[in-house]
KOLGU-4560 file (N, C-alpha, C; in nm, 3 decimals, padded with zeros to 5 digits):
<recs>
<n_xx: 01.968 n_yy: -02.395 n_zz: 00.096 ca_xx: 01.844 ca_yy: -02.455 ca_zz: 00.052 c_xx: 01.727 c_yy: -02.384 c_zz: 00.119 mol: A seq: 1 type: UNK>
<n_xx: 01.681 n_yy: -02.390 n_zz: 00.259 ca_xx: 01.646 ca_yy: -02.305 ca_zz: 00.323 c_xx: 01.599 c_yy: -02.195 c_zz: 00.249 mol: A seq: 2 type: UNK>
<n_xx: 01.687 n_yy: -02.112 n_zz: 00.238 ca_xx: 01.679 ca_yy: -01.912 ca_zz: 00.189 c_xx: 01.662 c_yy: -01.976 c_zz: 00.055 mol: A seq: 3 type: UNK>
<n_xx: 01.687 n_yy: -02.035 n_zz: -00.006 ca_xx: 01.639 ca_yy: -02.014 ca_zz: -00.171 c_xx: 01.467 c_yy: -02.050 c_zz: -00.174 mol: A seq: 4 type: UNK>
<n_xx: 01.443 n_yy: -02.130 n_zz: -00.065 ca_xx: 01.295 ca_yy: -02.187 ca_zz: -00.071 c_xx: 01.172 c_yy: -02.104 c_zz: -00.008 mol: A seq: 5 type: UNK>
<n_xx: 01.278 n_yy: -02.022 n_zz: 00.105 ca_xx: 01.191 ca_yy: -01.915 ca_zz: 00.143 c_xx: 01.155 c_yy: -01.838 c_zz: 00.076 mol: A seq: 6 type: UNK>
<n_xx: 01.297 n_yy: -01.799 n_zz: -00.024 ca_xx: 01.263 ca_yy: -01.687 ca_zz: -00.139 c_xx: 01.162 c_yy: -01.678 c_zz: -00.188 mol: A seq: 7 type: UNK>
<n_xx: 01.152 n_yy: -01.823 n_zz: -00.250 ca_xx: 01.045 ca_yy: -01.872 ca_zz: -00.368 c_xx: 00.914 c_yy: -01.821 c_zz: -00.308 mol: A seq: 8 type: UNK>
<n_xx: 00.864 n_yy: -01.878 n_zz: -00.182 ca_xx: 00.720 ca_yy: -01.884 ca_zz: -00.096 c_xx: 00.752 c_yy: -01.660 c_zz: -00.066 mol: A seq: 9 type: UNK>
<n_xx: 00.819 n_yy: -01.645 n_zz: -00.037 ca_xx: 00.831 ca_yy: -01.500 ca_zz: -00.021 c_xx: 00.785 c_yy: -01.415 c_zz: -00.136 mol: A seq: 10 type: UNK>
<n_xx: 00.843 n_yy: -01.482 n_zz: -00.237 ca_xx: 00.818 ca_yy: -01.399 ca_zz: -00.373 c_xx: 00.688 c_yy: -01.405 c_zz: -00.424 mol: A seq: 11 type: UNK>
<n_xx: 00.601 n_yy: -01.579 n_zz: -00.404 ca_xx: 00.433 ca_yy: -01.564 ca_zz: -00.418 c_xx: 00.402 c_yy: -01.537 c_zz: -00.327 mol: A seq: 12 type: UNK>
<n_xx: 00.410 n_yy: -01.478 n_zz: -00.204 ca_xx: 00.360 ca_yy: -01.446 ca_zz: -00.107 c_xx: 00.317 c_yy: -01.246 c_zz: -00.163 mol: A seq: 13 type: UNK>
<n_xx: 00.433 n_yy: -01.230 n_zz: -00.220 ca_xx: 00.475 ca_yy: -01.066 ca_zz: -00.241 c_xx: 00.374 c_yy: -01.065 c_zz: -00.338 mol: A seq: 14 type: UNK>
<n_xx: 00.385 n_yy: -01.173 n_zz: -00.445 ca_xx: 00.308 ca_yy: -01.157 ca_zz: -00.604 c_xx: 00.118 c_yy: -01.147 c_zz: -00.530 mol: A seq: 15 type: UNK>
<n_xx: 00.094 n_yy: -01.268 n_zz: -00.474 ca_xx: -00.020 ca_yy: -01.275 ca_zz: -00.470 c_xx: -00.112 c_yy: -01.109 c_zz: -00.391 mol: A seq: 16 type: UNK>
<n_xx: 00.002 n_yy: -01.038 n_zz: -00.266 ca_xx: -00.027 ca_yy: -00.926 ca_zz: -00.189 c_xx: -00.043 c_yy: -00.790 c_zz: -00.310 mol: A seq: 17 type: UNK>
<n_xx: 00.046 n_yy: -00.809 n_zz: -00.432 ca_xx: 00.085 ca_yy: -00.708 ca_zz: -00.483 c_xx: -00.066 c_yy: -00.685 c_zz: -00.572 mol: A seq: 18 type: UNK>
<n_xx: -00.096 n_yy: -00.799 n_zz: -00.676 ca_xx: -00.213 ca_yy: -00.803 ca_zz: -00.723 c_xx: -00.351 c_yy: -00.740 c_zz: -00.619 mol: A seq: 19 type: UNK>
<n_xx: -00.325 n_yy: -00.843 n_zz: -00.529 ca_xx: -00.477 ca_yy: -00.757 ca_zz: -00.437 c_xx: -00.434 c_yy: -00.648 c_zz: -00.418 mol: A seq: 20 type: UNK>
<n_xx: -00.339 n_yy: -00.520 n_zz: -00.377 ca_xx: -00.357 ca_yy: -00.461 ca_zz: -00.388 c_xx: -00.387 c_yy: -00.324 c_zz: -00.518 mol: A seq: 21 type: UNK>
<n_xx: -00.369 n_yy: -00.393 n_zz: -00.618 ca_xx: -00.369 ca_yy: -00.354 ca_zz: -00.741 c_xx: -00.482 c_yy: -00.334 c_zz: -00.778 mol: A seq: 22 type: UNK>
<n_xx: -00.563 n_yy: -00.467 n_zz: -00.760 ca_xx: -00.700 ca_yy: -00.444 ca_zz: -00.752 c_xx: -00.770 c_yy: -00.402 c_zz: -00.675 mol: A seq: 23 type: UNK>
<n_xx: -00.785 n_yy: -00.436 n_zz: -00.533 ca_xx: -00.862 ca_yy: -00.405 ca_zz: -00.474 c_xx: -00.832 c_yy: -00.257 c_zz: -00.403 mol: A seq: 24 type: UNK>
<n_xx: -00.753 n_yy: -00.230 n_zz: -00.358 ca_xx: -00.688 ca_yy: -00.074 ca_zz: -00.350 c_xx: -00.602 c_yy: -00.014 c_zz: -00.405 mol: A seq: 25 type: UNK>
<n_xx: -00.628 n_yy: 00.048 n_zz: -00.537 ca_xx: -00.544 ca_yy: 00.055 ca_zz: -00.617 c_xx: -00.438 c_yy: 00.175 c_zz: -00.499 mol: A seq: 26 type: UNK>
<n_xx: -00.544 n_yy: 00.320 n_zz: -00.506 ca_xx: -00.457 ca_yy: 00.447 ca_zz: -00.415 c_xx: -00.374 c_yy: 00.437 c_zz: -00.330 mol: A seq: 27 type: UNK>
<n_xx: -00.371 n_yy: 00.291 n_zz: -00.264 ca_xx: -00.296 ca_yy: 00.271 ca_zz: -00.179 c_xx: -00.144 c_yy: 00.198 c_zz: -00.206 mol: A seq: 28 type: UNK>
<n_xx: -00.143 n_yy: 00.134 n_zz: -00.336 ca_xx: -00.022 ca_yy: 00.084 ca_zz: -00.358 c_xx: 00.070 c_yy: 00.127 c_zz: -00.398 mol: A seq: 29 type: UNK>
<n_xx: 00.096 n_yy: 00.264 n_zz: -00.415 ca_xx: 00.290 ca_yy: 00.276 ca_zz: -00.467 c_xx: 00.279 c_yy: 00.305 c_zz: -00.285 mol: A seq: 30 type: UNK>
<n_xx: 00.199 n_yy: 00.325 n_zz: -00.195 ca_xx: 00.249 ca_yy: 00.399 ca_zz: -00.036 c_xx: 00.311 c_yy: 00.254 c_zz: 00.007 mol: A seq: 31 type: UNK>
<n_xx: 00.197 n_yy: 00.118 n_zz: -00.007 ca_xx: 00.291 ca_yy: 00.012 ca_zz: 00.022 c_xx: 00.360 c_yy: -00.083 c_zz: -00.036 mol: A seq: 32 type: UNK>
<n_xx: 00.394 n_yy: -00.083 n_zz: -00.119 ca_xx: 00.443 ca_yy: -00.167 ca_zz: -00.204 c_xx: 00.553 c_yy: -00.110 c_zz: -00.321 mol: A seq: 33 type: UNK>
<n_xx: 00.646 n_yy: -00.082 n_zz: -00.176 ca_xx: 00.817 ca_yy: 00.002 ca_zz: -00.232 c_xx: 00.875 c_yy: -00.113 c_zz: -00.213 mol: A seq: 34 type: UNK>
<n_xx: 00.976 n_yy: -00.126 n_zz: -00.281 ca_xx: 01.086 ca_yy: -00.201 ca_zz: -00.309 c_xx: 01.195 c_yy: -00.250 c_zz: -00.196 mol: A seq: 35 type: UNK>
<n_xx: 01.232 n_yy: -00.146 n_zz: -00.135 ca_xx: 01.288 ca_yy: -00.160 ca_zz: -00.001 c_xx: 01.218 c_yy: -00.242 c_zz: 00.090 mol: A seq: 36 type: UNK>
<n_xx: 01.158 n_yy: -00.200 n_zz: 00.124 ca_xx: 01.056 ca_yy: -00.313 ca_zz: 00.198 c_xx: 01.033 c_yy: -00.407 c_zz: 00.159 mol: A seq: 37 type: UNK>
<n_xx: 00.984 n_yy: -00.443 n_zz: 00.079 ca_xx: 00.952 ca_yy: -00.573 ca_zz: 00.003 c_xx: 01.080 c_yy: -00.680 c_zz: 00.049 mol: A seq: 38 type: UNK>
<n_xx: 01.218 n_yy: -00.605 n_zz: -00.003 ca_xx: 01.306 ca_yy: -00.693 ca_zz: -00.011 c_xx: 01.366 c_yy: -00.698 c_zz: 00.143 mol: A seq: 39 type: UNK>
<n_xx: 01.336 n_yy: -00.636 n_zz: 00.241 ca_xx: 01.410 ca_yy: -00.630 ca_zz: 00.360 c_xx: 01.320 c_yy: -00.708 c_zz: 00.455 mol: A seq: 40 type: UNK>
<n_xx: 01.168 n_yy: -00.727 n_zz: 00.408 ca_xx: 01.086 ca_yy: -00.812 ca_zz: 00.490 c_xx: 01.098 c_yy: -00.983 c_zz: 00.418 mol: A seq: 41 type: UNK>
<n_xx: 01.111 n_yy: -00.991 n_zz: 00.300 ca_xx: 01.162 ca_yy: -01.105 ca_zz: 00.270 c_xx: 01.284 c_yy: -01.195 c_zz: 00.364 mol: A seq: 42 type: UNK>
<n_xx: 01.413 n_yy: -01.099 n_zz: 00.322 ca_xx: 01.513 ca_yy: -01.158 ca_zz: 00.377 c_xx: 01.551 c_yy: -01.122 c_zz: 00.559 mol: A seq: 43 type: UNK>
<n_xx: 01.487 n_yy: -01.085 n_zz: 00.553 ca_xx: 01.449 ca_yy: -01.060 ca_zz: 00.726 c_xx: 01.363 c_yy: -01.185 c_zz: 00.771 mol: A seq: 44 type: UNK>
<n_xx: 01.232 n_yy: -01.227 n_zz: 00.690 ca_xx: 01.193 ca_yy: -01.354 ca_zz: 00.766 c_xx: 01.280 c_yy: -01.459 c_zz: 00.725 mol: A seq: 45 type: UNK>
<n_xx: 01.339 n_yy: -01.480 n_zz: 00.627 ca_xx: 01.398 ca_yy: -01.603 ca_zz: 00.556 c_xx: 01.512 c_yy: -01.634 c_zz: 00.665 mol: A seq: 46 type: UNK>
<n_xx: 01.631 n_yy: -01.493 n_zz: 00.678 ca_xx: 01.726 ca_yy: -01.509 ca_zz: 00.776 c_xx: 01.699 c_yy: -01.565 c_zz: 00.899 mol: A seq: 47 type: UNK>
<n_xx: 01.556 n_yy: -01.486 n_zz: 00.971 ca_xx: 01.551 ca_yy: -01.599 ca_zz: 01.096 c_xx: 01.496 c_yy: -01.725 c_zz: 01.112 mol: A seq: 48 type: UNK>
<n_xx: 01.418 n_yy: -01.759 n_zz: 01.002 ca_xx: 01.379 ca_yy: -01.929 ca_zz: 01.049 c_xx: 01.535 c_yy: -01.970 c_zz: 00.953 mol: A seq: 49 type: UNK>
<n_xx: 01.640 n_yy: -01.951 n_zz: 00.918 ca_xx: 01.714 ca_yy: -02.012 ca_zz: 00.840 c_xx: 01.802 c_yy: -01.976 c_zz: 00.948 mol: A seq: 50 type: UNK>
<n_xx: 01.807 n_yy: -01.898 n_zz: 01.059 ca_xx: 01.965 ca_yy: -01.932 ca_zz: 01.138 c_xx: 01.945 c_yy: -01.977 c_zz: 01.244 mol: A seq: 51 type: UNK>
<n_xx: 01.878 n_yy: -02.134 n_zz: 01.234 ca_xx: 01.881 ca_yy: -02.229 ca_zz: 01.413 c_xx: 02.026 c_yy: -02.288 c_zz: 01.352 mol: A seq: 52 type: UNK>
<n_xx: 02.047 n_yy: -02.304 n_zz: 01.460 ca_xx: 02.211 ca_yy: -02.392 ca_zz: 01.437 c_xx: 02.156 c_yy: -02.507 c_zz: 01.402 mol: A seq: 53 type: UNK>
<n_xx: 02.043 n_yy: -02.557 n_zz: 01.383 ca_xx: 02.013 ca_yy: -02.738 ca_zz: 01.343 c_xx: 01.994 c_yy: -02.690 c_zz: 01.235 mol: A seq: 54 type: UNK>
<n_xx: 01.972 n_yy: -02.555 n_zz: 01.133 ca_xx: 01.913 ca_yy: -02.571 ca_zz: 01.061 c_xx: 01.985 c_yy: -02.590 c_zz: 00.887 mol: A seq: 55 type: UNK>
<n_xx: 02.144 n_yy: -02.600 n_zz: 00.934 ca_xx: 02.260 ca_yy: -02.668 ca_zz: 00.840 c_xx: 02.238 c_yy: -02.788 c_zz: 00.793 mol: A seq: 56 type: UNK>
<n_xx: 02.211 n_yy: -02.902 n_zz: 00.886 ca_xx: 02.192 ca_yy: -03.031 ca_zz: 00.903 c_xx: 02.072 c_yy: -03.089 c_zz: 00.852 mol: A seq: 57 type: UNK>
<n_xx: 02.023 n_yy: -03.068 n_zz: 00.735 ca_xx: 01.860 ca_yy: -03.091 ca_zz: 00.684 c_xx: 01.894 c_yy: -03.252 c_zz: 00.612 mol: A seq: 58 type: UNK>
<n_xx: 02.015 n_yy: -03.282 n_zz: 00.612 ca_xx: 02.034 ca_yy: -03.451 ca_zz: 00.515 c_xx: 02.010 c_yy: -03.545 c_zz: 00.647 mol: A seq: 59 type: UNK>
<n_xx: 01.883 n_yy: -03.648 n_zz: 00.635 ca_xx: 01.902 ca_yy: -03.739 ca_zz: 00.706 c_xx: 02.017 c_yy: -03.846 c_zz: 00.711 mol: A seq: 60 type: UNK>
<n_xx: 02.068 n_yy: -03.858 n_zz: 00.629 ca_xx: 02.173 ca_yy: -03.958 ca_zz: 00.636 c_xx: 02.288 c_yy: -03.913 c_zz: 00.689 mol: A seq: 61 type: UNK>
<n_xx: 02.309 n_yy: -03.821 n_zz: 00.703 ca_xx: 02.442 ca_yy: -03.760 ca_zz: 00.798 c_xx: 02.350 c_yy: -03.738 c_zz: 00.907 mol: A seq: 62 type: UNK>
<n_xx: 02.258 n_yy: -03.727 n_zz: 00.931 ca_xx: 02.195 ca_yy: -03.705 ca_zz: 01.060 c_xx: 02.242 c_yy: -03.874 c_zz: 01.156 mol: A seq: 63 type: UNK>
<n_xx: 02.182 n_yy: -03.978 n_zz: 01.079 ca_xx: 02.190 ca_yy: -04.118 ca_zz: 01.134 c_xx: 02.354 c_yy: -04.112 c_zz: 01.139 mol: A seq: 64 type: UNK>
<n_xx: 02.456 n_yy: -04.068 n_zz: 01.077 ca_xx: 02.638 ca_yy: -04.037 ca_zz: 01.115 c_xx: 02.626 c_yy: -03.993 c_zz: 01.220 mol: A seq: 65 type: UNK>
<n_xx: 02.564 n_yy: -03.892 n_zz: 01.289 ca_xx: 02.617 ca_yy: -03.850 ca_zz: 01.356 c_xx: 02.565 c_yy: -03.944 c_zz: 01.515 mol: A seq: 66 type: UNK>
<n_xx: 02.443 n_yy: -03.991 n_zz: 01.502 ca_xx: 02.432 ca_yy: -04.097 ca_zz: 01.638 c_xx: 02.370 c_yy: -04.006 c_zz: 01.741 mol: A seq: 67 type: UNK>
<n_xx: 02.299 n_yy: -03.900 n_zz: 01.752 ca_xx: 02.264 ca_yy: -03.861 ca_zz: 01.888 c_xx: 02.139 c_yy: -03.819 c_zz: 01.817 mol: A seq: 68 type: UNK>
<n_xx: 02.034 n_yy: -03.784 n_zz: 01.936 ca_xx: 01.890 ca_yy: -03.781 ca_zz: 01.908 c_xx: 01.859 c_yy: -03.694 c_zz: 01.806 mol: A seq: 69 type: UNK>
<n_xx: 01.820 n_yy: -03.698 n_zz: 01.738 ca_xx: 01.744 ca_yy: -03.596 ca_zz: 01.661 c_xx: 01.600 c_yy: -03.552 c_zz: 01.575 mol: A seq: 70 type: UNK>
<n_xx: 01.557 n_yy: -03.575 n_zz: 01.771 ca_xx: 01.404 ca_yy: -03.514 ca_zz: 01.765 c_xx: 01.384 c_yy: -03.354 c_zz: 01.755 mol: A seq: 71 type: UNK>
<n_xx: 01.529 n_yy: -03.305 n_zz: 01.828 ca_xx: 01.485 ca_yy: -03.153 ca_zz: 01.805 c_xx: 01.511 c_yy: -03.086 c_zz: 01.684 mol: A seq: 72 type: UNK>
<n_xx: 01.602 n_yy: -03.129 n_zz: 01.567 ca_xx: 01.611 ca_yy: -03.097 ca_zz: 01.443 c_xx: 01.480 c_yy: -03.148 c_zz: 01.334 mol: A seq: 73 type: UNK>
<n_xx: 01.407 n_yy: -03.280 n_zz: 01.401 ca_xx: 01.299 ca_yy: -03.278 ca_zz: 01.299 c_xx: 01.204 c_yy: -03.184 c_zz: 01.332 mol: A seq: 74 type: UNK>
<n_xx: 01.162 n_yy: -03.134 n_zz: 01.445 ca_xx: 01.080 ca_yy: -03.104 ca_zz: 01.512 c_xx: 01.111 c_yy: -02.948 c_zz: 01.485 mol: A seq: 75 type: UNK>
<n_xx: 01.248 n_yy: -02.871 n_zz: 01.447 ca_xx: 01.237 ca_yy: -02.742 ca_zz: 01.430 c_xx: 01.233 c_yy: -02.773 c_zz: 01.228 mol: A seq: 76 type: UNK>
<n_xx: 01.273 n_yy: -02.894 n_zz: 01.195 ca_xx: 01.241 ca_yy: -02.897 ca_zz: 01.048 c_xx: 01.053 c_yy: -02.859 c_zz: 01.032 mol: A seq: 77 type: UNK>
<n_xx: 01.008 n_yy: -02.939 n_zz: 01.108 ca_xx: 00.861 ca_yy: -02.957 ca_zz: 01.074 c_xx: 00.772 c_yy: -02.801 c_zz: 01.115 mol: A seq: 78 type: UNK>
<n_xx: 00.819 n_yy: -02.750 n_zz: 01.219 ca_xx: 00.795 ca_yy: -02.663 ca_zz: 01.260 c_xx: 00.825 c_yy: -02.524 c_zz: 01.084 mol: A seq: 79 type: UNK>
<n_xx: 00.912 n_yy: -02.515 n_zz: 01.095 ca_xx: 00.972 ca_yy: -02.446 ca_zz: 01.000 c_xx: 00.921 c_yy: -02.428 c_zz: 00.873 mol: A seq: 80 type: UNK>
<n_xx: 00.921 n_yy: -02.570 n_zz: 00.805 ca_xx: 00.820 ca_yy: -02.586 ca_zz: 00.724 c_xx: 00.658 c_yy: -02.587 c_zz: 00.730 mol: A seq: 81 type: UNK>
<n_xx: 00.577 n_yy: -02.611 n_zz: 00.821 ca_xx: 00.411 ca_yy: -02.529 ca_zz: 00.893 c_xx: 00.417 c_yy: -02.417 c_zz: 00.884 mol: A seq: 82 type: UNK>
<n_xx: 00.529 n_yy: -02.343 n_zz: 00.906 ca_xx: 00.484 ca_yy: -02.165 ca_zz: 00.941 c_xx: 00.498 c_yy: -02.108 c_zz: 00.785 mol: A seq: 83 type: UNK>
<n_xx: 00.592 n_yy: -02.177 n_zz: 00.713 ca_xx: 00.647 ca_yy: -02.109 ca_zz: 00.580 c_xx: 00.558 c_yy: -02.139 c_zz: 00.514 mol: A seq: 84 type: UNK>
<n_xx: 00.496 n_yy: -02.244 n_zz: 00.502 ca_xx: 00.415 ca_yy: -02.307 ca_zz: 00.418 c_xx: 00.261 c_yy: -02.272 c_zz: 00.451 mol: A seq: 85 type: UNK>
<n_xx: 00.250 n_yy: -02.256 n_zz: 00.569 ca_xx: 00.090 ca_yy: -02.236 ca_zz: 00.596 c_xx: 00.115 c_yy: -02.072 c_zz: 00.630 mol: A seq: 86 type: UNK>
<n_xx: 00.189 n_yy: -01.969 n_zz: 00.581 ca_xx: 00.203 ca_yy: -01.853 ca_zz: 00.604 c_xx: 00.188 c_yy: -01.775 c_zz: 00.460 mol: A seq: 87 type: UNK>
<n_xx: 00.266 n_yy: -01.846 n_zz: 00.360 ca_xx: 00.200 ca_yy: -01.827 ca_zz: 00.224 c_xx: 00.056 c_yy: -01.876 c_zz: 00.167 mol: A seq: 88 type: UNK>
<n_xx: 00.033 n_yy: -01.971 n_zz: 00.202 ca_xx: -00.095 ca_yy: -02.024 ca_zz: 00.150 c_xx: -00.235 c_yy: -01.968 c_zz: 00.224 mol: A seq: 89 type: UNK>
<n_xx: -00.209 n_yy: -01.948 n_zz: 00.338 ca_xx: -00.349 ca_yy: -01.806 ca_zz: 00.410 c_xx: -00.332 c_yy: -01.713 c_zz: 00.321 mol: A seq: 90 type: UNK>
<n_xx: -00.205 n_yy: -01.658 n_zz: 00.294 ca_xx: -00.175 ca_yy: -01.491 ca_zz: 00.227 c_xx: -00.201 c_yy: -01.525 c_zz: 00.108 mol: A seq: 91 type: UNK>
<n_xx: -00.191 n_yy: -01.611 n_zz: 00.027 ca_xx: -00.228 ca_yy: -01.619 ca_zz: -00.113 c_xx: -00.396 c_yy: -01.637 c_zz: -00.073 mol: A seq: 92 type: UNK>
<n_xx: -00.447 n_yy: -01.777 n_zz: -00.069 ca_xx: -00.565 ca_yy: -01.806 ca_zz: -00.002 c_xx: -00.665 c_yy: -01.636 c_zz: 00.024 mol: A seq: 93 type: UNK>
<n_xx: -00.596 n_yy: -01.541 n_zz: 00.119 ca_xx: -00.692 ca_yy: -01.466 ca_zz: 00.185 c_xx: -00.701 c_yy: -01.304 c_zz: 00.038 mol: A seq: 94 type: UNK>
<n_xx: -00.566 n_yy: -01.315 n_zz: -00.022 ca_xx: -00.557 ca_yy: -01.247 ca_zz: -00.122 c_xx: -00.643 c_yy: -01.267 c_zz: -00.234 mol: A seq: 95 type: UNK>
<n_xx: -00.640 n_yy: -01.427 n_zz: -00.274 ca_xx: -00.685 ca_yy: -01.417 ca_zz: -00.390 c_xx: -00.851 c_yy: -01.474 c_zz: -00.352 mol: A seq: 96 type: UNK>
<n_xx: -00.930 n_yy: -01.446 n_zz: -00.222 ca_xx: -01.004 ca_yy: -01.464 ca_zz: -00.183 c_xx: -01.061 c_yy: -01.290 c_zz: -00.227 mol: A seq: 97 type: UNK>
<n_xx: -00.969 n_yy: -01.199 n_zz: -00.157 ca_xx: -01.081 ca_yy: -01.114 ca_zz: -00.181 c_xx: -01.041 c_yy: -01.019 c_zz: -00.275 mol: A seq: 98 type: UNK>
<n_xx: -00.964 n_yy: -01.064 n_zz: -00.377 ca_xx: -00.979 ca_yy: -01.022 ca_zz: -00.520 c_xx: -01.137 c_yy: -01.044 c_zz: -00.532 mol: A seq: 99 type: UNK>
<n_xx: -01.121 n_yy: -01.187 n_zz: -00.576 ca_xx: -01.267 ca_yy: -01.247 ca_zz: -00.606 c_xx: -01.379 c_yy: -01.174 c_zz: -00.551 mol: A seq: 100 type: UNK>
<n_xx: -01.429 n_yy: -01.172 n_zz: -00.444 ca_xx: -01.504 ca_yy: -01.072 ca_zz: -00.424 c_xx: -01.558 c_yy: -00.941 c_zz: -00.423 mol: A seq: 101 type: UNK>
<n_xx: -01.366 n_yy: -00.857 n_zz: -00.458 ca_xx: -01.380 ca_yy: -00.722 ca_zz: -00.470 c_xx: -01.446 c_yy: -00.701 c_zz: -00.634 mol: A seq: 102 type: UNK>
<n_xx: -01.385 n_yy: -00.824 n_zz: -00.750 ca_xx: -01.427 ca_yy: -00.806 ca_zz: -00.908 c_xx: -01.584 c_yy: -00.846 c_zz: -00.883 mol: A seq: 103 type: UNK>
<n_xx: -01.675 n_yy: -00.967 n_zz: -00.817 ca_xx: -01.774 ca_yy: -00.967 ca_zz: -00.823 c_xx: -01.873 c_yy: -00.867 c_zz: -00.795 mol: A seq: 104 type: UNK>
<n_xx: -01.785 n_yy: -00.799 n_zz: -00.660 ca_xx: -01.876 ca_yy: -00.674 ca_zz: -00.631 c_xx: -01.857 c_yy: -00.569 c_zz: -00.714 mol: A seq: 105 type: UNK>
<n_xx: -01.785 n_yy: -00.555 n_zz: -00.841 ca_xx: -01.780 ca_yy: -00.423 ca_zz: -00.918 c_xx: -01.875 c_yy: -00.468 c_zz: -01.036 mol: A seq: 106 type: UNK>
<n_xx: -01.864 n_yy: -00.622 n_zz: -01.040 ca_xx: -01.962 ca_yy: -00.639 ca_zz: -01.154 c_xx: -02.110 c_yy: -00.669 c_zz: -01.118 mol: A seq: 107 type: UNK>
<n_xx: -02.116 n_yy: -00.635 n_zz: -01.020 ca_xx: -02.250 ca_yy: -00.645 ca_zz: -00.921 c_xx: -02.279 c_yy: -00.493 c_zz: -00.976 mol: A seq: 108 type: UNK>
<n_xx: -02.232 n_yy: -00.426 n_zz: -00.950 ca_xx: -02.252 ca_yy: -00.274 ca_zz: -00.879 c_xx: -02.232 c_yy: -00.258 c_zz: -01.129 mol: A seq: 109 type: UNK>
<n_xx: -02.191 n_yy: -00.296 n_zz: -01.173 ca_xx: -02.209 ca_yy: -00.239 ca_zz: -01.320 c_xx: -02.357 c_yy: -00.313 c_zz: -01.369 mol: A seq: 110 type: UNK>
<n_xx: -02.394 n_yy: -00.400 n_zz: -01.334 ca_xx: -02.482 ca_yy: -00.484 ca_zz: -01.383 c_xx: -02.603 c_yy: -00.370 c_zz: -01.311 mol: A seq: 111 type: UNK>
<n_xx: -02.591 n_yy: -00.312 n_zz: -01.145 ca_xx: -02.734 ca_yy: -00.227 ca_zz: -01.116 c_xx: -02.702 c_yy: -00.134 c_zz: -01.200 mol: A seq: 112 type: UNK>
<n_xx: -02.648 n_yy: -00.057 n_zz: -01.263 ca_xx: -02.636 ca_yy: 00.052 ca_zz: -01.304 c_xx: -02.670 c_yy: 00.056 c_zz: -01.428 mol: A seq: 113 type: UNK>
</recs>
């Protein structure tokens, strides 16, 4: 569950980076935005917030089976979910922030001309 959800936030994370650079630097995108990479920085972050040993155990109701504390499994849940979640949404957020500004400033710059 984990790695399929990271995927997802990985993959708009990739979509939203790929566009800004499309637009806003075009010359620069086949240098970053190879395939290899793409897919080895994906499953490279996904693998490590997805291998805490608590991080099997995401059903509360087998959690209450099992009877011993489990503040440090919510606490690396919550954690886990803040970084994934507020790690795509800056990168989309800061992407499709300065799209926006890079198209206003070209239609700035056609309108003096």
């Amino acid at each position: 569950v984990h790695l399929y959800w990271g995927d997802s936030l990985g993959i708009l994370t990739v979509r939203a980076f790929d566009y800004y650079l499309a637009i806003c630097r075009p010359l620069c995108y086949h240098a970053l935005m190879t395939t290899s990479r793409i897919i080895a920085g994906i499953w490279l972050t996904n693998l490590v917030l997805a291998s805490s040993p608590t991080s099997g155990y995401n059903n509360p109701s087998l959690m209450k089976l099992i009877g011993e504390n489990t503040t440090a499994n919510n606490m690396y849940g919550l954690v886990n979910t803040l970084l994934m979640q507020g790690a795509t949404m800056l990168t989309v957020l800061f992407t499709y922030g300065h799209m926006a500004t890079c198209i206003l400033n070209r239609r700035l710059k056609n309108q003096l001309n």
